[in-house]
matplotlib code that plots the C-alpha trace (Angstrom):
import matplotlib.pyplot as plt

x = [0.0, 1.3, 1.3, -0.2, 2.8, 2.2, 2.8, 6.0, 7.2, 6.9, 4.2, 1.3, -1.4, -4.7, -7.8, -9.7, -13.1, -12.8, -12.0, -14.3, -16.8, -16.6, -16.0, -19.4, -21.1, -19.3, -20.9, -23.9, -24.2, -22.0, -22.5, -26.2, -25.7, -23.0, -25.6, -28.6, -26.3, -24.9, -28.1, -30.5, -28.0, -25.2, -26.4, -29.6, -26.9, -23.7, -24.3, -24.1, -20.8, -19.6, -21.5, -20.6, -16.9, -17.3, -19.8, -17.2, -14.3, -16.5, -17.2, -13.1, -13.0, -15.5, -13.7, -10.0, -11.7, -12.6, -8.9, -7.3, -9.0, -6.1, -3.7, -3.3, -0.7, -2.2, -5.8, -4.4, -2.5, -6.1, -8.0, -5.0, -5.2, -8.9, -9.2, -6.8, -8.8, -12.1, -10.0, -8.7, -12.5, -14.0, -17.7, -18.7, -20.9, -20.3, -17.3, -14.5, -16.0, -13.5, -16.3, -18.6, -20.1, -18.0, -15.3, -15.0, -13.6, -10.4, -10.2, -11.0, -7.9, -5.6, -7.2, -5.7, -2.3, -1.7, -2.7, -1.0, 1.7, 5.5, 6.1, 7.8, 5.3, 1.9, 3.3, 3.7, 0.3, -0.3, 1.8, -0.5, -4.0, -2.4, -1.3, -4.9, -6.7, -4.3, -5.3, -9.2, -9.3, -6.9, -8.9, -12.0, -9.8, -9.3, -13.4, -14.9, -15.1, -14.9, -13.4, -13.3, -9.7, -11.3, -13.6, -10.8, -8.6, -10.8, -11.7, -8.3, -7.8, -10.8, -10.2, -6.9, -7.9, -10.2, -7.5, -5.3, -7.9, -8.5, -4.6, -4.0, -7.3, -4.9, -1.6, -3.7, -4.7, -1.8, -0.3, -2.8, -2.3, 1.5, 1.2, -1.7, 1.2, 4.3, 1.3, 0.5, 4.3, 4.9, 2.5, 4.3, 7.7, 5.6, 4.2, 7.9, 9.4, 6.9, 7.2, 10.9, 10.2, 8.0, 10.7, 13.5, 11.6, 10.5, 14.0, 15.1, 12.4, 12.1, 15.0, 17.3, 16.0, 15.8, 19.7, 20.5, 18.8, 20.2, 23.5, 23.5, 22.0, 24.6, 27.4, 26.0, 25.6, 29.0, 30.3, 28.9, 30.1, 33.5, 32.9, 32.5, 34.9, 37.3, 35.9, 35.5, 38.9, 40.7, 38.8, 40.8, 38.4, 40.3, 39.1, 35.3, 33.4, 30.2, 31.9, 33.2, 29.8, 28.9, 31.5, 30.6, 27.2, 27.6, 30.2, 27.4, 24.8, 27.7, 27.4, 24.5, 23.8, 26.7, 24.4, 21.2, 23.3, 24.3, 20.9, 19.3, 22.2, 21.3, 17.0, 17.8, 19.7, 17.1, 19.9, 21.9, 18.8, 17.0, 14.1, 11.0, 8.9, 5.3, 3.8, 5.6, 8.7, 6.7, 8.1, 11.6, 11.1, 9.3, 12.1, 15.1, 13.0, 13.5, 16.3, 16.1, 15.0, 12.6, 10.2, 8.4, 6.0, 3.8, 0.5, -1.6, -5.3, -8.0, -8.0, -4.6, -6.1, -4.0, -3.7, -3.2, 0.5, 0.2, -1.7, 0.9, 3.7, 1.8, 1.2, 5.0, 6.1, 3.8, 5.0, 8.8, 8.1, 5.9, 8.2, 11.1, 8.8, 9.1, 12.8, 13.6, 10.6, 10.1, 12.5, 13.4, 12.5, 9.4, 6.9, 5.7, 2.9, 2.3, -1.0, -2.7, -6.0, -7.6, -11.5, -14.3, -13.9, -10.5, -7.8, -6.4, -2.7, -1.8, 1.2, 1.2, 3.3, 3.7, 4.8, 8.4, 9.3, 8.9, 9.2, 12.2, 13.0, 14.9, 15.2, 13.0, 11.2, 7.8, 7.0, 6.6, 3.6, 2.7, 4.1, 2.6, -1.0, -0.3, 0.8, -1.8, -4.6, -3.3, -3.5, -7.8, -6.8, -7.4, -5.2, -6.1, -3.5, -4.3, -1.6, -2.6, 0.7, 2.1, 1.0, -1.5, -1.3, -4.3, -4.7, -7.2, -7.2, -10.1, -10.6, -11.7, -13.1, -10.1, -8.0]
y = [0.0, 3.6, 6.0, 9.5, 12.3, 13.0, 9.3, 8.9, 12.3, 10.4, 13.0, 11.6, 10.2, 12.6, 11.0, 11.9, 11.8, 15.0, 17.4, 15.0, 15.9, 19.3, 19.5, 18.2, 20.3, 23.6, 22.1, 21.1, 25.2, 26.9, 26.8, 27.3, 30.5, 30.8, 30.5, 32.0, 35.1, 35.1, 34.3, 37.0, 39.7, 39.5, 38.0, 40.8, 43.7, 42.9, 40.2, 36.6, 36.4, 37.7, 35.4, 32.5, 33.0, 33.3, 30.3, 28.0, 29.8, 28.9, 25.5, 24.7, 26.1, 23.2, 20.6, 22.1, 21.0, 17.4, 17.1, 18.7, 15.8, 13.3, 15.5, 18.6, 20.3, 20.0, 21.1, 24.0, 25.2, 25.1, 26.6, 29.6, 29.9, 29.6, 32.8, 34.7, 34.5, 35.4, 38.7, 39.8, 39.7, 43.0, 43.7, 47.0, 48.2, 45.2, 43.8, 42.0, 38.2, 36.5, 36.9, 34.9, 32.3, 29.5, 31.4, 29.5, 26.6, 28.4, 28.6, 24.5, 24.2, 26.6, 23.9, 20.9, 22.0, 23.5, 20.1, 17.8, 19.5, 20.2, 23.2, 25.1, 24.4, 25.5, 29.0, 29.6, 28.6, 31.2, 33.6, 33.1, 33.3, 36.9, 38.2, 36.9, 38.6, 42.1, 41.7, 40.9, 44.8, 46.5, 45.5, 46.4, 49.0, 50.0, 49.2, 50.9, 55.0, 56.4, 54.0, 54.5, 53.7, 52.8, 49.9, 48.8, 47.8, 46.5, 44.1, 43.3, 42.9, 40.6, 38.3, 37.8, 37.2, 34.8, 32.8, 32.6, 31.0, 28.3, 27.8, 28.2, 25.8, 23.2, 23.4, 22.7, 19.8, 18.1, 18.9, 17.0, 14.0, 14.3, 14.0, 11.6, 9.5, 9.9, 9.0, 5.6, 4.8, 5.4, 3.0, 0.5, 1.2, 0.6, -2.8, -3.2, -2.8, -4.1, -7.5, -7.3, -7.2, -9.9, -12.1, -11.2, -11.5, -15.3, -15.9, -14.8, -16.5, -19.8, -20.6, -19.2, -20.6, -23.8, -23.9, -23.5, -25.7, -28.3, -27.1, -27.4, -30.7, -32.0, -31.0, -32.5, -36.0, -35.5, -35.0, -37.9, -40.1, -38.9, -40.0, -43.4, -44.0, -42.9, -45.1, -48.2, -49.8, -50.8, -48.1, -45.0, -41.9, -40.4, -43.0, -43.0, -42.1, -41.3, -38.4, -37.2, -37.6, -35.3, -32.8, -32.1, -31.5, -28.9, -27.4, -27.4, -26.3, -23.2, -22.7, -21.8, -19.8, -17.6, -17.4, -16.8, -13.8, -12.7, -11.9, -10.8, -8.0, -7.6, -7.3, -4.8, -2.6, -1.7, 0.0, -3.4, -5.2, -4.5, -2.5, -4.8, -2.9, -2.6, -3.4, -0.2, -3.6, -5.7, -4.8, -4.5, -8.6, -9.3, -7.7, -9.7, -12.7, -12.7, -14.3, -15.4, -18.9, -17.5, -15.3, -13.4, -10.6, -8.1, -7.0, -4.1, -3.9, -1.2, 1.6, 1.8, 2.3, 2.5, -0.7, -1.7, -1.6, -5.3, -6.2, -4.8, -6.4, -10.0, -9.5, -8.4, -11.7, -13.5, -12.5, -12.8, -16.5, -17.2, -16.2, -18.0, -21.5, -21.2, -20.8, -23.5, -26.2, -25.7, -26.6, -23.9, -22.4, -21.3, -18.5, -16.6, -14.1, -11.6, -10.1, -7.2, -6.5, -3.9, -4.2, -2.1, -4.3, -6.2, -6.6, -10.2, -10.9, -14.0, -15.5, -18.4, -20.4, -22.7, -25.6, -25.3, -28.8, -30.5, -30.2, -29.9, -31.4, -29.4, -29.1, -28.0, -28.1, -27.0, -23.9, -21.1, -21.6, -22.4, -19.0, -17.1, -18.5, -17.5, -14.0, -13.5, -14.8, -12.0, -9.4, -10.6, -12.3, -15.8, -17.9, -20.1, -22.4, -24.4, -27.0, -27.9, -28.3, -25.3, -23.6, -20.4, -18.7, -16.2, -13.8, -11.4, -8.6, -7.3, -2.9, -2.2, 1.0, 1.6, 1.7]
z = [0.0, -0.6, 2.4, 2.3, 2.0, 5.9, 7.1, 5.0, 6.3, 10.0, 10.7, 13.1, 10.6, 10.6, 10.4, 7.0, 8.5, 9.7, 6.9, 4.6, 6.4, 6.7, 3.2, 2.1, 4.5, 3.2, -0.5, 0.8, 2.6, 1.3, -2.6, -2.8, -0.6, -3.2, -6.2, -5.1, -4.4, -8.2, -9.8, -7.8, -7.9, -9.7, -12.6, -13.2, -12.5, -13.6, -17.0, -16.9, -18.0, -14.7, -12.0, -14.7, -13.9, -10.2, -10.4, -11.7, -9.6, -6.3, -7.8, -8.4, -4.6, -3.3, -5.4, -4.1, -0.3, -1.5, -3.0, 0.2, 2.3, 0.7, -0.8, 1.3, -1.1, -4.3, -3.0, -1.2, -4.5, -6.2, -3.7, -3.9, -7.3, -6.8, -4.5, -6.7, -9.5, -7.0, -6.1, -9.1, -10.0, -9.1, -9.0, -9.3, -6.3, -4.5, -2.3, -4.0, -5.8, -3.5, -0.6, -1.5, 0.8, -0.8, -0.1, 3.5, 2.3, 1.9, 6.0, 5.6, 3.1, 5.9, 8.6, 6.6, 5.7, 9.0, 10.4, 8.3, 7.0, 8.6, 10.5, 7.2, 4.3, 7.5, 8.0, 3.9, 4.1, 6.4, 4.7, 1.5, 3.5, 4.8, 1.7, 0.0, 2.6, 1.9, -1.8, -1.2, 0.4, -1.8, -4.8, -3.0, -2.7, -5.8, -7.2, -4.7, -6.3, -2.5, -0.4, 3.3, 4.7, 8.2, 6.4, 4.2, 6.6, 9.0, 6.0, 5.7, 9.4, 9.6, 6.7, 8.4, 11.8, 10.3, 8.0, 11.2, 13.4, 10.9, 10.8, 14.2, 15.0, 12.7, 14.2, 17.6, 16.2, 14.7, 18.1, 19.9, 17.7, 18.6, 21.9, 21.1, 19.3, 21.9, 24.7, 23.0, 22.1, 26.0, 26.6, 24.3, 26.3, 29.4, 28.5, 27.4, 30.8, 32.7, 30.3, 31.0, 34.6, 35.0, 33.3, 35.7, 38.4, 36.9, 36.0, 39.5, 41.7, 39.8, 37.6, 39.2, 42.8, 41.2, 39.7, 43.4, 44.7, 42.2, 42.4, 46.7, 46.0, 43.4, 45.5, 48.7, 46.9, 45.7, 49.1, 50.5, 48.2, 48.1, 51.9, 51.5, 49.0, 51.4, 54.1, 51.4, 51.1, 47.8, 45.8, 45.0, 44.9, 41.9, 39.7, 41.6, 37.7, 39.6, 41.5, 38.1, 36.8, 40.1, 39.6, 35.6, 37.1, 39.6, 37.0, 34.2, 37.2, 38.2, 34.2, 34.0, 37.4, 36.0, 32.1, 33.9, 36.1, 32.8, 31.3, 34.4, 33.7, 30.3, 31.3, 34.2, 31.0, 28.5, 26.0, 25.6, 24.1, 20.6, 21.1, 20.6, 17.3, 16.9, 14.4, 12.2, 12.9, 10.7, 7.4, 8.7, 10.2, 6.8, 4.9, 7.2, 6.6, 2.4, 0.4, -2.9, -1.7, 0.8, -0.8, 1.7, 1.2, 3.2, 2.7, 4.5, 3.9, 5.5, 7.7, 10.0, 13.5, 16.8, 19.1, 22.6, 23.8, 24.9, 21.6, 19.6, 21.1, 20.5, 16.9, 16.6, 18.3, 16.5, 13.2, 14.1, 15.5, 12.6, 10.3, 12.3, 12.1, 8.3, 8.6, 10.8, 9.4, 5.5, 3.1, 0.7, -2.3, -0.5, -0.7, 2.4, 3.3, 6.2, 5.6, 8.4, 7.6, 9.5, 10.0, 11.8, 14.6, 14.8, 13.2, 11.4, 11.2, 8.6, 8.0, 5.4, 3.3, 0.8, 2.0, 0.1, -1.4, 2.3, 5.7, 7.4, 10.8, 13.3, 17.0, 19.0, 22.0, 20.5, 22.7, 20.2, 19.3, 23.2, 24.0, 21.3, 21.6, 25.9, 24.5, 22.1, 24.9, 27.4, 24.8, 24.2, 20.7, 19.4, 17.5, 14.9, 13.2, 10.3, 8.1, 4.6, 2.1, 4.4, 7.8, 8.3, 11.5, 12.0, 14.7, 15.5, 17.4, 18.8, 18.4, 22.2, 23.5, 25.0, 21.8]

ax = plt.figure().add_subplot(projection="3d")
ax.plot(x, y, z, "-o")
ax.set_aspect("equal")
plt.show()
């Protein structure tokens, strides 16, 4: 799928509900008011000719606000060009064309660009609403036979102040989805380190309790036979083999206290560990996953919505041990898919293969899937896993209120 120009900038993604919305009511308001004004009086006075072009410069107006919905660049460049046009068109007795009621939508197409747009392209936006609204008086200006200067500028001073609020009403709102954005990824480093956590602490309290207990054990039986070898005559203890057997024991037991020490270590320092992705890391692990004998690919369907911390994390670890299974258990040259589909109420996640030319056998213990169903389960997801000539893996994500 391609991205809009404000997601692959790394902007916060708007929602285009909003200014969709806003635009059909500006059409469905606006352009009558817009019409009724051109046919009943500036049509009779001024010729037909006259309200035609304004007609069809309000009309390119209304369409620059549908445009500005999905491209916000290229719909504010029409709507300018729009309103120029409007302003350069002076009727005589009347205020400058660029007033009419569908002129509104150009505070809509200030809205958008300051809220989707970077910091430099919003205030040349703003910097062309000002100048427009310096130009809408001084052509009124220059049509009127006796201007007042008093009424002039307050025009100009009001079309401004207008322009700005709709600008300034945008860069409020891009800032909200900012902090919107750093909120939910702060959640995600939360889940992180509380999932780190609950590992050490499992680590520390079990496994590493355990290897104690084994390794006090090991050396006590060791002991004790050393004991009565030395009180059995005719048996020299160097050559006992079960208290060589003992001793490779608690050596392998020490081993591994001194390994499980080691990455306690490493999960009390976040920095000396990968960061675990969301799932923006899915393309990357998609990407790391393909060769020319593994073919893997990446699909992304639907509206992208944002997603629990914990929820995240499982379809991220689903994916990367997924992905890992075909590895390991299908014999290459094999064709992979990772498909996210995003849906009013969920979201899917599939990953699916081929089959390859065969199954490959390789060692394992079997707990991947064991761990990711127990991840998925905690996150409120279900796991479905399905073999035919290759394996599909399907997980869906439920869409709560709270996401």
């Amino acid at each position: 799928m391609t991205a809009p120009p404000w997601h692959r900038s790394g902007a916060p993604a708007p929602s285009w509900m909003a200014p969709l919305v806003a635009a059909a009511l500006l059409c469905a308001l606006a352009l009558p008011l817009s019409i009724a004004l051109l046919v009943q009086v500036v049509a009779p006075e001024h010729g037909a000719s006259i309200a035609l072009r304004i007609g069809i410069l309000a009309g390119v107006l209304h369409i620059a606000g549908f445009v500005c919905v999905r491209f916000p660049r290229t719909g504010f460049a029409i709507g300018a060009l729009a309103m120029l046009a409007l302003a350069a068109t002076s009727v005589p007795g009347l205020s400058s064309a660029a007033l009419v009621p569908s002129a509104a939508v150009f505070v809509l197409l200030e809205w958008q660009i300051a809220s989707t747009q970077e910091k430099a392209t919003a205030i040349g936006a703003i910097g062309v609403g000002i100048a427009g609204a310096g130009i809408i008086a001084a052509v009124d200006a220059v049509a009127n036979p006796s201007p007042e200067p008093l009424g002039i500028g307050f025009e100009g001073v009001a079309l401004a102040a207008v322009v700005t609020a709709g600008w300034l009403l945008g860069r409020e709102a891009r800032r909200r989805r900012s902090a919107a954005a750093a909120w939910a990824e702060q959640r995600v480093e939360d889940a992180l380190a509380a999932e780190r956590a609950r590992i050490s602490h499992d680590l520390h309290d079990v496994v590493s309790h355990g290897l104690a207990v084994m390794i006090a054990q090991v050396e006590a039986a060791r002991v004790l036979a050393q004991r009565a070898r030395q009180e059995s005559p005719g048996s020299p203890t160097s050559e006992a083999p079960e208290l060589e057997t003992l001793e490779r024991a608690a050596e392998t037991g020490r081993s591994a206290m001194q390994g499980l020490r080691g990455m306690l270590r490493l999960l009390d320092e976040p920095g000396d560990l990968p960061p675990v992705s969301g799932l923006a890391g899915i393309p990357a692990l998609v990407e790391g996953a393909a060769s020319p004998a593994h073919r893997v690919s990446f699909l992304e369907s639907g509206r992208t919505r944002a997603l629990a911390p914990d929820a995240e994390v499982a379809l991220f670890r689903a994916t990367q041990e997924a992905l890992t299974n075909v590895m390991r258990h299908v014999e290459p040259p094999l064709q992979a898919t990772v498909a996210l589909d995003w849906r009013d109420d969920d979201v899917v996640l599939t990953v699916t293969d081929d089959g390859g030319t065969g199954r490959r056998d390789a060692a394992g213990a079997g707990r991947g899937l064991v761990g990711m169903a127990e991840r998925v389960r905690h996150a409120g997801g279900t796991l479905q896993v399905e073999r035919g000539r290759g394996w599909s893996i399907r997980i869906t994500m439920p869409l709560t209120d709270e996401t």
